[in-house]
C-alpha positions in Angstrom: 134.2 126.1 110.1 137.4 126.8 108.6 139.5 123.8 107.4 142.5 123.5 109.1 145.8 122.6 107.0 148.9 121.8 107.8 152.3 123.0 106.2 155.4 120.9 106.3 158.5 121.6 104.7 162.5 122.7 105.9 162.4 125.6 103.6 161.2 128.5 105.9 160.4 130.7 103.2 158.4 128.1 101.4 156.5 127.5 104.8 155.6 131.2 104.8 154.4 131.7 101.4 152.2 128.9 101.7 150.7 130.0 104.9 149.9 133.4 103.8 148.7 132.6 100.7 146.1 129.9 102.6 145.1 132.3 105.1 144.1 134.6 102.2 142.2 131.8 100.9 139.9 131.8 104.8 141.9 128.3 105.8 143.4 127.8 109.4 147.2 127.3 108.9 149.9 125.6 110.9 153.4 124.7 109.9 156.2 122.4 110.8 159.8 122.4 109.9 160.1 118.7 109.5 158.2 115.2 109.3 159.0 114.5 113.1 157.3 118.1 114.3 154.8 117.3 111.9 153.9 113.7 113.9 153.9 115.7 117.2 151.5 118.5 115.9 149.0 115.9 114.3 148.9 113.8 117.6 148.0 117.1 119.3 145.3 118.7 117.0 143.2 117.5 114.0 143.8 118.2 110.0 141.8 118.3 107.4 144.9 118.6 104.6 148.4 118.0 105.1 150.9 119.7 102.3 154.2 118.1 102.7 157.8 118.5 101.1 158.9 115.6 99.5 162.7 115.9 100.7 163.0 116.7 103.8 165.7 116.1 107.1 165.0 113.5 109.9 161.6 112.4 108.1 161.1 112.3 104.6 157.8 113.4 103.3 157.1 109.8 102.2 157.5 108.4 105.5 155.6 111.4 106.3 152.4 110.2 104.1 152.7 106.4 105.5 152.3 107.2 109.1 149.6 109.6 107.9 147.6 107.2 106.1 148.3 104.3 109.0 146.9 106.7 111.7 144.6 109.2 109.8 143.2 107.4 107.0 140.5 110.3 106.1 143.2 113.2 106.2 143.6 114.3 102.7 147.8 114.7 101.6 149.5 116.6 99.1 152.8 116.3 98.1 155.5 119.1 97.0 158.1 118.1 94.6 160.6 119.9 92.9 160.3 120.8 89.6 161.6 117.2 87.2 160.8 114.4 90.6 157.4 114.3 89.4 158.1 110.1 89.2 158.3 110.5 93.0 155.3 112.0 93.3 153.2 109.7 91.1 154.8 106.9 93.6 153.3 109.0 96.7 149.9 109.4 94.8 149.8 105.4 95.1 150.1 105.2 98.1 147.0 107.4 99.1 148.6 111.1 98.5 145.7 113.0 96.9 147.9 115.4 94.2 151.0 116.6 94.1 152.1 120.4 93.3 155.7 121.1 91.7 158.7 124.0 92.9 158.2 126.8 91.4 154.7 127.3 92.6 152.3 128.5 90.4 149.4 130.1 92.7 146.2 129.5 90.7 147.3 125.8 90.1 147.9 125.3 93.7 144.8 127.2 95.1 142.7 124.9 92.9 144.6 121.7 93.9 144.0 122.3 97.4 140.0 123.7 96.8 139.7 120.3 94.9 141.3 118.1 97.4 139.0 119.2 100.4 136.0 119.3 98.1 136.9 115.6 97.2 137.2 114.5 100.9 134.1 116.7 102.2 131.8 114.7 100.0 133.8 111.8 100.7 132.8 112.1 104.7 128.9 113.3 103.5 128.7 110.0 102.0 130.2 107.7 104.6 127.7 109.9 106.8 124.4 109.5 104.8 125.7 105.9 104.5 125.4 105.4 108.1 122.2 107.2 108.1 120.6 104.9 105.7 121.6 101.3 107.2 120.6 103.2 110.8 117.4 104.1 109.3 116.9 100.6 107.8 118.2 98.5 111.0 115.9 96.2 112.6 115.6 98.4 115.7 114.0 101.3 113.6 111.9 98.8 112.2 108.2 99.2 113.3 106.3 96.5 114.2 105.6 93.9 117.2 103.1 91.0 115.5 103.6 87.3 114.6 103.3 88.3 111.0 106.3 90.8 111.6 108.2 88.6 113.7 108.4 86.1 111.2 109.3 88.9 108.6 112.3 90.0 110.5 113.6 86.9 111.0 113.4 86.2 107.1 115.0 89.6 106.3 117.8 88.3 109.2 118.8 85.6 107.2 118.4 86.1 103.5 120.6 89.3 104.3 123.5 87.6 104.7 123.6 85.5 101.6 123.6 87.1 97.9 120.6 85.1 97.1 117.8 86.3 95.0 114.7 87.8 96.8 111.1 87.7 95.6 109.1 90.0 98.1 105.2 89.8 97.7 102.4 91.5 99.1 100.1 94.5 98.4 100.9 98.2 97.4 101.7 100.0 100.7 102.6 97.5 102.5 106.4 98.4 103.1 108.1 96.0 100.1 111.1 98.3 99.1 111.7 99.0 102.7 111.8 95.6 103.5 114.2 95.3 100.5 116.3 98.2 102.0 116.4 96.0 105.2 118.3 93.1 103.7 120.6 95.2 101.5 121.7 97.6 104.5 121.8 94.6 107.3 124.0 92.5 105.3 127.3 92.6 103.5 126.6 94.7 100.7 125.7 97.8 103.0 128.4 99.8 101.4 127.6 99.1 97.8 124.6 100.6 95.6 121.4 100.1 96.0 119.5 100.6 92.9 115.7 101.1 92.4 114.2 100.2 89.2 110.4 101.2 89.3 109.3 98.7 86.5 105.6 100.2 86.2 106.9 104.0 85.4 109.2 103.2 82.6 107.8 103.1 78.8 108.6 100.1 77.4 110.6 101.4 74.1 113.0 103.2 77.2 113.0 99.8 79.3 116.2 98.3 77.4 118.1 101.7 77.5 117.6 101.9 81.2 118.4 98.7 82.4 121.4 97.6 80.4 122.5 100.8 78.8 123.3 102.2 75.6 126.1 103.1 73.2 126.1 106.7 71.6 124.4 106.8 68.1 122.3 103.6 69.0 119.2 105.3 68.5 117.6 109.4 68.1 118.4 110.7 70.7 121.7 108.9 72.1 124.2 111.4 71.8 126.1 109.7 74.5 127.3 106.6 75.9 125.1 105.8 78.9 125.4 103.0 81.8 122.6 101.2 82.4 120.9 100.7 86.1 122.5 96.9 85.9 126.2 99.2 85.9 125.2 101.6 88.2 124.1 98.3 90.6 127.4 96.6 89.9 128.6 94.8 93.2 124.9 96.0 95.0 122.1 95.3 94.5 119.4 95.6 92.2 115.3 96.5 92.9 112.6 95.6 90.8 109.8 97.2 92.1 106.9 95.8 90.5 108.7 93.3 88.5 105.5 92.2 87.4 105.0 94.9 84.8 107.9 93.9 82.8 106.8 93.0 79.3 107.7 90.3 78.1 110.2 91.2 75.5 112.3 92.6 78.6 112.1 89.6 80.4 113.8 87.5 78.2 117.0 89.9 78.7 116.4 90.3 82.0 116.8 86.8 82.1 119.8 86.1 80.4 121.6 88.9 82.4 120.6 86.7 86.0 121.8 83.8 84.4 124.7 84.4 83.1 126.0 87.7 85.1 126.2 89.7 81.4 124.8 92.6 80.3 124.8 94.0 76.5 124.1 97.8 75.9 121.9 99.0 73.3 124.0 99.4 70.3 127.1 97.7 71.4 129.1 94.8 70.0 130.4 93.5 73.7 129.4 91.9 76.3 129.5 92.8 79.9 130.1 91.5 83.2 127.8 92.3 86.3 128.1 91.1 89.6 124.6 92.3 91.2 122.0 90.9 93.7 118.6 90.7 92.7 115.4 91.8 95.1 112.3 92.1 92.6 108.8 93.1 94.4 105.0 93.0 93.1 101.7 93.5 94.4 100.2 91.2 91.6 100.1 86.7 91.2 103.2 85.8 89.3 102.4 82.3 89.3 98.3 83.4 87.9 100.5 85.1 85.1 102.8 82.8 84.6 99.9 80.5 83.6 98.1 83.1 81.2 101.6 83.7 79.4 102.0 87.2 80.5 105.6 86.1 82.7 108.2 84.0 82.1 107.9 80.9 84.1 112.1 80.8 83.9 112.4 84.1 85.2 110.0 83.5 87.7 112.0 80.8 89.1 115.1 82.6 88.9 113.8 85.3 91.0 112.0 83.1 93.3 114.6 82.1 95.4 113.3 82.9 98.9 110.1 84.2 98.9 109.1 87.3 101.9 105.7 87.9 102.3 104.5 91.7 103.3 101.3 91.1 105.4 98.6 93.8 104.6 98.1 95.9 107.7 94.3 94.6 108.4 95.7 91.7 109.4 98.4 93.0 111.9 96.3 95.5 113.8 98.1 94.6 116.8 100.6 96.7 115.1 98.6 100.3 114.6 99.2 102.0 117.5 103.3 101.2 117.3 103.2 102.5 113.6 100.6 105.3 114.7 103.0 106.9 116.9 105.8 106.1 115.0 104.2 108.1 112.2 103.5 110.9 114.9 106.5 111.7 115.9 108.5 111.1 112.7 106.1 114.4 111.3 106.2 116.7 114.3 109.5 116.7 114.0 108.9 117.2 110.1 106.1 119.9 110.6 108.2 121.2 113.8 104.3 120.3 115.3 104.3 119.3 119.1 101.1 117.1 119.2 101.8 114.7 121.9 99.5 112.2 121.4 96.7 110.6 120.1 93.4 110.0 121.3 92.4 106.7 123.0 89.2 107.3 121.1 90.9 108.4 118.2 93.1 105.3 118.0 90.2 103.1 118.7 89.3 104.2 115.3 92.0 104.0 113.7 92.3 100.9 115.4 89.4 99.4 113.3 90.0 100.6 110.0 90.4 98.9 106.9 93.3 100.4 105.6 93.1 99.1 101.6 96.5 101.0 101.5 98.2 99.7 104.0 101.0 101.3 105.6 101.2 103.5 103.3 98.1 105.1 103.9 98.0 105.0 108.1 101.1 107.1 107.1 99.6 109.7 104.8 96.6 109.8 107.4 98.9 111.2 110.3 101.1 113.2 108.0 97.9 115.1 106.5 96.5 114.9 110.3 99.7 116.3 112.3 99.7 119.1 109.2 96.3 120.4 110.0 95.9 119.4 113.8 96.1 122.9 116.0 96.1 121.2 119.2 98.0 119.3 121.5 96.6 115.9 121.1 94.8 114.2 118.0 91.0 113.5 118.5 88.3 111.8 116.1 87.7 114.1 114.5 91.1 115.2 113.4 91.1 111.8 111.4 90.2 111.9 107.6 86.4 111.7 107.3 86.6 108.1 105.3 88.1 106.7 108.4 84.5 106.3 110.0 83.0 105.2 107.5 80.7 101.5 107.2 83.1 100.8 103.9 86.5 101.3 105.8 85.4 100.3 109.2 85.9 96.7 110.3 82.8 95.5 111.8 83.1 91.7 113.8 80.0 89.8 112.7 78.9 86.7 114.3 80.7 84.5 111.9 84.1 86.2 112.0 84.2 85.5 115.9 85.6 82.1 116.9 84.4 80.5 120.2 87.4 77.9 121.3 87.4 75.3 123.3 88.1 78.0 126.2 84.5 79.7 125.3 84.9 83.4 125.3 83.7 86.7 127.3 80.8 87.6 125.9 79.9 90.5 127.8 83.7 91.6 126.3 82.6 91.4 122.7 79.4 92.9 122.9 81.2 95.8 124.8 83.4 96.3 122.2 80.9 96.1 119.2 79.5 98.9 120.9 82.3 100.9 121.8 82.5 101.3 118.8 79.0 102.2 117.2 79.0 104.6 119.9 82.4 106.1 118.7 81.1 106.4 115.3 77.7 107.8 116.3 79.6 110.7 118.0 81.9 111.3 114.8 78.9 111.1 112.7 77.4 113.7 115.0 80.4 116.1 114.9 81.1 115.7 118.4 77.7 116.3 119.6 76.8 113.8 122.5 72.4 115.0 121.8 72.9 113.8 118.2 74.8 111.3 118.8 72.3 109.3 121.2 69.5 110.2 118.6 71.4 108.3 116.1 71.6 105.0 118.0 68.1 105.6 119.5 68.7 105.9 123.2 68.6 108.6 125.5 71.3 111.7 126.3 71.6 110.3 129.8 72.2 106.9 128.7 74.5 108.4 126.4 76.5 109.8 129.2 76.1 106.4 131.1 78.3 104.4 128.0 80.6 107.2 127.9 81.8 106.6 131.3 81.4 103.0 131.4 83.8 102.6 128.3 86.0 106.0 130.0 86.1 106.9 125.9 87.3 110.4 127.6 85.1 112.5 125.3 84.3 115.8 126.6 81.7 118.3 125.5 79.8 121.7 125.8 76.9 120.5 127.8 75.3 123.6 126.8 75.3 122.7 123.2 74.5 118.4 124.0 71.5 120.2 125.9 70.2 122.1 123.0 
């Protein structure tokens, strides 16, 4: 779409060089004598840019720029002064006008002005727009999960967000930490500050200083420039550690003294440095194991420690696979532009009783690489990645796993359900075929059959092949 500009100034001729020099330029152009016609036009129809005369009858262009940035704070506004006002113009630029171009025009100085000023407020609205997108994206409602162990996540997240405390999330790799950190930066007050990701593991230690804190030019080979550090670019956000707990040690003793006291140093410099950042630091490993074998800093630990979030591994929220499942599926057709519309009761039986020693991470990476390669409508068993069936990723109740309460329990349930699922896994095993299948669990085609229907596992085949 073309941007849409409007002219304003009591100098007809100056109205009409400008709007045929912008309509060369591919901009929709409207003009207006005066500040008052200027109010009635922008109450009628929207603006990208207003250029306005500085001294002008009725309304000056001043008054002009106040009621613009009172009632369209987004609308970019230049100013045109004559030629030795240019104090006047400065004033304007302080009060929210953008530039300001001087009589006698000169063309390619005022063509780039005007490029630059809708540039400027195009990435301005692209932010504010991916801004939204992210703190929609990371709002409780698009977060996935319906368990105790979640429950008592979101309420943690819920509060701690709200306070500039210092986070130490736990749990294994793939189990959702850093969006979990995302969730308490983009729910609370800080949503519209930086959010900075350090990944602790994938930086070499001789690079860890330079990156964090920054460094002056000439500091070391290399430095031909002064560079802010991550704690800078975090400054009034906050600040992620992900997987704090491959800091060496030599690190966190600055890390350290930058919490503590709210200072930074670069590499090379002379001067200190204030920061104002929040802290959320994340590790799959014991902090406390290594704070007792030396390898981390029992101070920082504490410092980081605050308020502790747990990330629960996924094998011990299954309730919660099926949610994330088709969460997963839909969030890749529309990736793929696939139209699978759902997944297998069979098929999510097995995924159901999976392992998952990656966690989230990998139930996602499962239906990513199964939507990609999935040419039907609906995702069956064997669809799934082959590991998913087997003994080592499967999770098989044994007689000491299952509590009996007080209540007792339905025995004629569990045993159904144990062999639900050998008989799932026999006919994956098989590659569909029912014949095989039965042969592998010892019993016949026709009981088979039988079990299929009892369970109502919904697994059709070509007779003619079972029968061969």
């Amino acid at each position: 779409m073309k941007s849409r500009i409007l002219v304003v100034d009591d100098e007809e001729s100056i109205r009409e060089f400008l709007e045929i020099m912008l309509k060369k330029e591919n901009y929709e152009v409207t003009t207006a004598e005066d500040g008052l016609r200027a109010k009635e036009i922008l109450s009628k129809k929207t603006f990208d840019m207003v250029i306005s005369d500085m001294q002008m009858p009725n309304m000056t262009g001043i008054e002009l720029l106040k009621h613009v940035k009172e009632t369209y704070p987004d609308m970019v506004f230049m100013i045109i002064t004559a030629f030795g006002t240019t104090e006047s113009a400065v004033d304007a630029m302080k009060m929210g006008a953008y530039d300001y171009v001087t009589k006698p025009f000169k063309i390619d100085e005022v063509r780039l002005n005007i490029a630059n000023a809708l540039r400027s407020k195009n990435l301005e609205t692209e932010v504010r727009v991916l801004k939204k997108e992210l703190v929609k994206e990371y709002s409780f409602q698009n977060m996935v999960g319906n368990s105790s162990a979640m429950h008592a996540v979101f309420d943690l997240i819920k509060r701690v967000s709200q306070a500039p405390t210092n986070v130490l999330i736990t749990g294994e790799s793939g189990t959702g930490k850093e969006v979990i950190a995302k969730a308490i930066h983009y729910n609370g007050p800080l949503k519209d500050r930086p959010f900075v990701t350090v990944n602790c593991g994938a930086i070499p230690e001789n690079l860890m200083e330079s990156e964090m804190f920054g460094h002056k030019k000439g500091s070391f080979t290399g430095a031909i420039v002064d560079k802010a550090g991550l704690f800078e670019v975090a400054d009034g956000g906050t600040l992620f550690l992900d997987e704090v707990g491959e800091l060496p040690l030599s690190i966190q003793v600055k890390l350290l003294r930058a919490i503590q006291e709210r200072v930074i140093r670069r590499v090379g410099a002379t001067e200190d440095m204030k920061v104002d950042v929040r802290i959320i630091a994340a590790t799959n490993r014991n902090l406390e194991d290594m704070v007792a074998k030396g390898t981390f800093r029992q101070d920082l630990f504490y410092r980081l420690n605050v308020i502790n979030i747990k990330s629960p591994p996924l094998r011990e929220r299954s309730e919660d696979i099926p949610l994330l499942a088709n969460h997963f599926l839909k969030k890749y057709n529309d990736k793929l532009n696939k139209v699978i519309s759902s997944i297998s009761t069979e098929a999510m039986e097995i995924l159901k009783n999976y392992n998952y020693p990656g966690n989230v991470r990998e139930l996602e990476n499962m239906i990513e690489r199964t939507v990609a390669l999935e040419a039907g409508s609906t995702i069956l068993p064997e669809s799934l990645p082959p590991m998913v069936n087997t003994s080592s990723g499967r999770k098989m109740a044994s007689s000491n796993e299952i509590e009996i309460g007080e209540n007792g329990l339905d025995l004629d349930k569990v045993i159904g359900q144990i062999e639900k699922e050998l008989l799932l896994k026999a006919i994956h095993t098989a590659g569909g075929v029912k014949k095989k299948a039965a042969k592998l669990l010892h019993i016949s085609f026709r009981s088979m059959r039988y079990r299929i229907e009892k369970y109502n596992l919904g697994i059709v085949g070509d007779d003619e092949l079972d029968d061969e």
